[in-house]
C-alpha positions as CSV (number, residue, x, y, z in Angstrom):
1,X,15.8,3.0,1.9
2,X,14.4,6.1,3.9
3,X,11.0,7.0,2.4
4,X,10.2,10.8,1.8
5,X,6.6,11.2,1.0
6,X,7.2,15.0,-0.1
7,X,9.4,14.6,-3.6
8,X,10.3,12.3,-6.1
9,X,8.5,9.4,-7.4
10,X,7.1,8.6,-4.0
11,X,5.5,11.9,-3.9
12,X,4.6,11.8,-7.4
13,X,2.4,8.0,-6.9
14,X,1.1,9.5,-4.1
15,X,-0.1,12.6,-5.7
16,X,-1.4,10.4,-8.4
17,X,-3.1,8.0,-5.8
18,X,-5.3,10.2,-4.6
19,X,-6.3,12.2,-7.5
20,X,-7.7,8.5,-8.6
21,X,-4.6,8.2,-11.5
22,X,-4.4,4.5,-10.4
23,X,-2.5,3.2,-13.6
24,X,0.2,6.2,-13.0
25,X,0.7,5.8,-9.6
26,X,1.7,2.8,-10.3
27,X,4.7,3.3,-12.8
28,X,5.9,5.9,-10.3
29,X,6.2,3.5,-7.9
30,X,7.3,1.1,-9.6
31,X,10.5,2.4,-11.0
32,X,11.4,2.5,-7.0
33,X,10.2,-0.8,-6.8
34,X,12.7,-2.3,-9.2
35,X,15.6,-1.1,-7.4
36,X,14.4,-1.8,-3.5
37,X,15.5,-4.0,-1.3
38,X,13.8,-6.0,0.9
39,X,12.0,-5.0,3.4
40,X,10.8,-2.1,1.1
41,X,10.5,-4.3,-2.0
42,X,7.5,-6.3,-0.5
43,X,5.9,-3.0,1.1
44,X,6.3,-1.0,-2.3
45,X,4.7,-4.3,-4.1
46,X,1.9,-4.4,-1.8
47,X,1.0,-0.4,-2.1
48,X,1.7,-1.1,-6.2
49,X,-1.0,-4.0,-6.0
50,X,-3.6,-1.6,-4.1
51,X,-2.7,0.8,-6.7
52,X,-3.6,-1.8,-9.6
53,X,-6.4,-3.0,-7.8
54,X,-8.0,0.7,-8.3
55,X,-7.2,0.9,-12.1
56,X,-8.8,-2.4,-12.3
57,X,-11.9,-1.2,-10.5
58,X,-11.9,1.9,-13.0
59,X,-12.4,-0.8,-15.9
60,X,-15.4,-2.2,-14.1
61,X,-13.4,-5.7,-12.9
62,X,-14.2,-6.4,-9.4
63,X,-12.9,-9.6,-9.5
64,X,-9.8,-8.4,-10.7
65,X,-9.9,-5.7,-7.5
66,X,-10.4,-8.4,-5.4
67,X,-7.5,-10.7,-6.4
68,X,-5.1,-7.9,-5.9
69,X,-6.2,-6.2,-3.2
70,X,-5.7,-9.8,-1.6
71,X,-2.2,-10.0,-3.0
72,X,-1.7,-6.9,-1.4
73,X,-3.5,-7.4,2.1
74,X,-1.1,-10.9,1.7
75,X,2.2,-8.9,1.9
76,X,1.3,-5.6,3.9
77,X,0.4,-8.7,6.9
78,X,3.9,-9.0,7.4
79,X,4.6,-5.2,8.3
80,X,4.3,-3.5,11.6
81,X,1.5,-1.0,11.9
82,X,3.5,1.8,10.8
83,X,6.1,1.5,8.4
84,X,8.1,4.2,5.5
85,X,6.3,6.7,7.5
86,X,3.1,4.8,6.5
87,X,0.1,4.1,8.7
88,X,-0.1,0.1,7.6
89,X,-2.6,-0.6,9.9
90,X,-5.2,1.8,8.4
91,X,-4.5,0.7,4.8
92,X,-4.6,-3.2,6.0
93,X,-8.3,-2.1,7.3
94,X,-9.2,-0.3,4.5
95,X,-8.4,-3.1,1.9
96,X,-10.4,-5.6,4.3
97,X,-13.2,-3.2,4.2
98,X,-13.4,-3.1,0.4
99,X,-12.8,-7.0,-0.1
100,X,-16.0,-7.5,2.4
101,X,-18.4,-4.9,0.2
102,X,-16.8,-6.5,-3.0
103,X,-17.5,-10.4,-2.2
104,X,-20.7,-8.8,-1.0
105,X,-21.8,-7.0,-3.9
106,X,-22.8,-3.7,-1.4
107,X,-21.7,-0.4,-2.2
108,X,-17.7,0.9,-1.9
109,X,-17.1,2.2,1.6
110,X,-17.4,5.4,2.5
111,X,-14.1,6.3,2.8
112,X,-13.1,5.8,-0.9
113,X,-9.9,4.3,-1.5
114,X,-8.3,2.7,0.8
115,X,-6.3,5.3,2.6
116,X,-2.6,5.6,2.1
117,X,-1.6,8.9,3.8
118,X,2.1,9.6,4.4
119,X,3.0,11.3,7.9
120,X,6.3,13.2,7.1
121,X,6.2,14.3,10.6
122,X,8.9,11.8,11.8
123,X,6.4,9.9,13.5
124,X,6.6,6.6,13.7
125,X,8.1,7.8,16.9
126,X,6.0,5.0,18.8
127,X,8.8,2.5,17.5
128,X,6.6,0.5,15.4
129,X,9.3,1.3,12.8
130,X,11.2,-0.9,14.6
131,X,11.3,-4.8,13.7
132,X,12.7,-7.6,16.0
133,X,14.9,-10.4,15.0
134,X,11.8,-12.2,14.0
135,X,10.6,-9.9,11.8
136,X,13.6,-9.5,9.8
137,X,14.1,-13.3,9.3
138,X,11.6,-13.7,6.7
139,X,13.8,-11.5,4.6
140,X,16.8,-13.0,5.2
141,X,16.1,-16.8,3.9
């Protein structure tokens, strides 16, 4: 599947995403979800929990935020640190930051929600695209 950030439902969740329309970024992406394969199934699940998380956190359910955003951190672990043009390893960070203010009960970081920004660049010219053998074989049992 060959993600493109700049139409279609993946630009329409995205556009939704950060105007704070949790609940409808979420059925965008979801509709794309239903027909992935894996790898992408597990990294579109993972972005659609993050998105649920936030619609939960609209309806004043921070336990509810937590449990996802948890579900979440659980699959985007298995993903390199860029991946569908995605920088992973900033949203990993981000979700870690809110689960340590929310178990804390402190204020929501500074940065909002955690950051999902698409680089249609063709970047992800560092390889980290690029799985080994190892990586794929969780997808393959």
């Amino acid at each position: 599947m060959e993600f493109d950030w700049t139409e279609g439902a993946l630009a329409e969740g995205l556009r939704r995403y950060h105007a704070g329309e949790f609940f409808a970024a979420h059925e965008a992406w979801e509709i794309l979800w239903l027909g992935a394969q894996e790898p992408e199934k597990m990294f579109l699940q993972g972005l659609i929990q993050v998105t649920a998380a936030f619609h939960h956190l609209q309806r004043n359910n921070p336990l509810g935020t937590a449990r996802l955003l948890q579900a979440a951190l659980g699959r985007l672990e298995h993903y390199p640190a860029h991946f569908g043009s995605i920088s992973v390893a900033l949203l990993r960070r981000d979700i870690r930051a809110w689960l340590t203010a929310i178990e804390a009960g402190a204020p929501a970081p500074p940065f909002g929600s955690p950051r999902i920004r698409a680089d249609q660049s063709g970047a992800d010219q560092s390889g980290d695209d690029q799985w080994g053998d190892d990586q794929w074989a969780m997808f393959s049992s």
